[in-house]
C-alpha positions as a Markdown table, in Angstrom:
| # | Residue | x | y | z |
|---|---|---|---|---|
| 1 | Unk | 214.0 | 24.7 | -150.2 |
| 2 | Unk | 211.0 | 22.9 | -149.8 |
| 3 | Unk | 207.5 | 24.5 | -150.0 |
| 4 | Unk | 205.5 | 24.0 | -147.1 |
| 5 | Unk | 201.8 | 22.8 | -147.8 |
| 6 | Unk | 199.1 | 23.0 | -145.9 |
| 7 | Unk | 196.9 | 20.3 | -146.1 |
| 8 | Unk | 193.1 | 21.7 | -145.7 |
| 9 | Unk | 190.7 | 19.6 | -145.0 |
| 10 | Unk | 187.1 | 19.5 | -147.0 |
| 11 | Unk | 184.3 | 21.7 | -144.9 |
| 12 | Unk | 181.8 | 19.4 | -143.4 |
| 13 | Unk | 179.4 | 22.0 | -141.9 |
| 14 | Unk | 179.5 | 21.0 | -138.4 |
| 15 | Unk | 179.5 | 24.5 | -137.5 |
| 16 | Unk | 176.2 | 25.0 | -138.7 |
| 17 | Unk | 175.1 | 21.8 | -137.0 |
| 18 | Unk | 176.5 | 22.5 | -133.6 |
| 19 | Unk | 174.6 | 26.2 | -133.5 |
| 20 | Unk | 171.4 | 24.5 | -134.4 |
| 21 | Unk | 171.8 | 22.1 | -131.6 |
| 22 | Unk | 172.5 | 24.7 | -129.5 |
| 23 | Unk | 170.2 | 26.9 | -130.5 |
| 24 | Unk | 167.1 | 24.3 | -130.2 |
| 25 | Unk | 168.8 | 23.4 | -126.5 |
| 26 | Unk | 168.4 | 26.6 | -125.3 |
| 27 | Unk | 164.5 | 27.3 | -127.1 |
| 28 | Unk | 163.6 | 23.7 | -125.1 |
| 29 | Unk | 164.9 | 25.3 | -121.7 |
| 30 | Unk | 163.8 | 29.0 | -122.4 |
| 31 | Unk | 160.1 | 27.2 | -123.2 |
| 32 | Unk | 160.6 | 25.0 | -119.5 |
| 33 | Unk | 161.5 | 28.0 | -117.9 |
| 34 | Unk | 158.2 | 30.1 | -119.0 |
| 35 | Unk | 155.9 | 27.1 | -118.5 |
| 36 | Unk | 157.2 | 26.8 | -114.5 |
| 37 | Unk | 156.8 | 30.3 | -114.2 |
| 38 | Unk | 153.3 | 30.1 | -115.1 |
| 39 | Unk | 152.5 | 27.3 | -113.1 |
| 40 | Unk | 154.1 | 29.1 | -110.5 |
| 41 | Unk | 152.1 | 31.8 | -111.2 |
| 42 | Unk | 149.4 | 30.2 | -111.1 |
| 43 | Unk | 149.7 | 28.4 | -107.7 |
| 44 | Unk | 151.2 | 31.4 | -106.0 |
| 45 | Unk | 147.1 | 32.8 | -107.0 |
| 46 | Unk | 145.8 | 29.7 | -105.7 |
| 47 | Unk | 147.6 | 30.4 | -102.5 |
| 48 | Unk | 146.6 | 34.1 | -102.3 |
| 49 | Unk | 142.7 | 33.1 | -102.5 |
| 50 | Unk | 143.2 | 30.7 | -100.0 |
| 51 | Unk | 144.3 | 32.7 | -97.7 |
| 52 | Unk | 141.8 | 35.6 | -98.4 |
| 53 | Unk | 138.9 | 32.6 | -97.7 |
| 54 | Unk | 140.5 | 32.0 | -95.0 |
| 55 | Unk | 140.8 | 35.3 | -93.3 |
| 56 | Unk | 136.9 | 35.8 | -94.5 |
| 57 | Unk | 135.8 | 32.4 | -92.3 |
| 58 | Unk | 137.7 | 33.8 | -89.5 |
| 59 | Unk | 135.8 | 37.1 | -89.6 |
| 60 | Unk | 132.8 | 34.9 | -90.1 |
| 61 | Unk | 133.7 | 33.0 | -86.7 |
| 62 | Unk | 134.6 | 36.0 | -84.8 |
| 63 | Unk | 131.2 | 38.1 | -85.8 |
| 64 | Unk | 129.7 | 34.6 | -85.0 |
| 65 | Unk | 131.3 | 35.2 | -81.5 |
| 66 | Unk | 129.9 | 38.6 | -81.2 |
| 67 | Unk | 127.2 | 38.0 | -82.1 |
| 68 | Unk | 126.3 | 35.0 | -79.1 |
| 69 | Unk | 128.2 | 37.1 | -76.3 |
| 70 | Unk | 126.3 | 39.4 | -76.6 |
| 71 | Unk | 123.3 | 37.8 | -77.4 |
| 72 | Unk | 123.7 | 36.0 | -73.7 |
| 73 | Unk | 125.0 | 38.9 | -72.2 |
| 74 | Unk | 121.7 | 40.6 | -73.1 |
| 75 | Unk | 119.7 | 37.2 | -71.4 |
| 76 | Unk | 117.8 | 36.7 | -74.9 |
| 77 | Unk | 117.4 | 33.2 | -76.1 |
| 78 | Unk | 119.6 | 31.9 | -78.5 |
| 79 | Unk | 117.4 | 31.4 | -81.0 |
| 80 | Unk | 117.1 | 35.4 | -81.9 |
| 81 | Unk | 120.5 | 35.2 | -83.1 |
| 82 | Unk | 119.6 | 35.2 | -86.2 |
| 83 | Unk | 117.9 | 38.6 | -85.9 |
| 84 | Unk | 120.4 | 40.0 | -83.9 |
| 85 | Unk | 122.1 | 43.6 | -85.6 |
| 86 | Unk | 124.0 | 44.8 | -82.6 |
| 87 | Unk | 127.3 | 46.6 | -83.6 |
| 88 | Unk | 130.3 | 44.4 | -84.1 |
| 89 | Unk | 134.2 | 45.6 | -83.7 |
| 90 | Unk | 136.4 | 45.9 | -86.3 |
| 91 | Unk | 137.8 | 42.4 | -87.5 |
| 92 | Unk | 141.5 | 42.4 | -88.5 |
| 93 | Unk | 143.0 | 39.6 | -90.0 |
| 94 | Unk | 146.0 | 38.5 | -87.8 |
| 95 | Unk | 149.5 | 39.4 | -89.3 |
| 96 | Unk | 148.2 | 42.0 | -90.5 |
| 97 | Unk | 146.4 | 43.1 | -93.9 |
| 98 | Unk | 143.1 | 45.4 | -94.5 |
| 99 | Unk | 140.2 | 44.9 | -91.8 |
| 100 | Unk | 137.3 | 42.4 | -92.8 |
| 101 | Unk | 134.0 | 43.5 | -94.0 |
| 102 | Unk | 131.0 | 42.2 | -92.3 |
| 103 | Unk | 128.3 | 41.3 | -94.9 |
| 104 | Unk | 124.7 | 41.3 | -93.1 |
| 105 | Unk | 122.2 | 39.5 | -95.6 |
């Protein structure tokens, strides 16, 4: 009978090369991945100032509105707007959200 032998090729490491690849693969997309998140972040903030400025110019407009009805309702001359204090109604932002604060200077 014959013995059977196995022929065994030499080790190369190509193992250890293939899990490095891998491994630095997966550190260049895990480092993508956190960089669009923070840009996302980021812009996602952008966005949410925006939109307060936004509801605070449309306050602005509205007590602005207020403030000239009432001033020719009451006959003055429009040039005492500028004084004017008169009460104003609450401003809400539309679609919701907290009310706007009037600041008088």
């Amino acid at each position: 009978m014959r013995e059977s032998r196995r022929r065994t090729r030499p080790s190369r490491g190509s193992a250890l090369v293939t899990v490095i690849l891998v491994v630095l693969i997966l550190t260049v997309i895990g480092i993508g991945i956190a960089y669009f998140t923070q840009m996302e972040d980021r812009l996602s903030g952008n966005s949410r100032v925006m939109r307060a400025a936004f509801y605070a110019a449309d306050a602005g407009i509205r007590k602005g509105e207020t403030v000239i009805s009432g001033v020719n309702s009451a006959g003055l001359p429009l040039d005492s707007v500028l004084q004017y204090l008169g009460a104003t109604p609450d401003l809400s932002p539309p679609g919701g959200g907290w009310q706007a604060v009037i600041l008088n200077a």
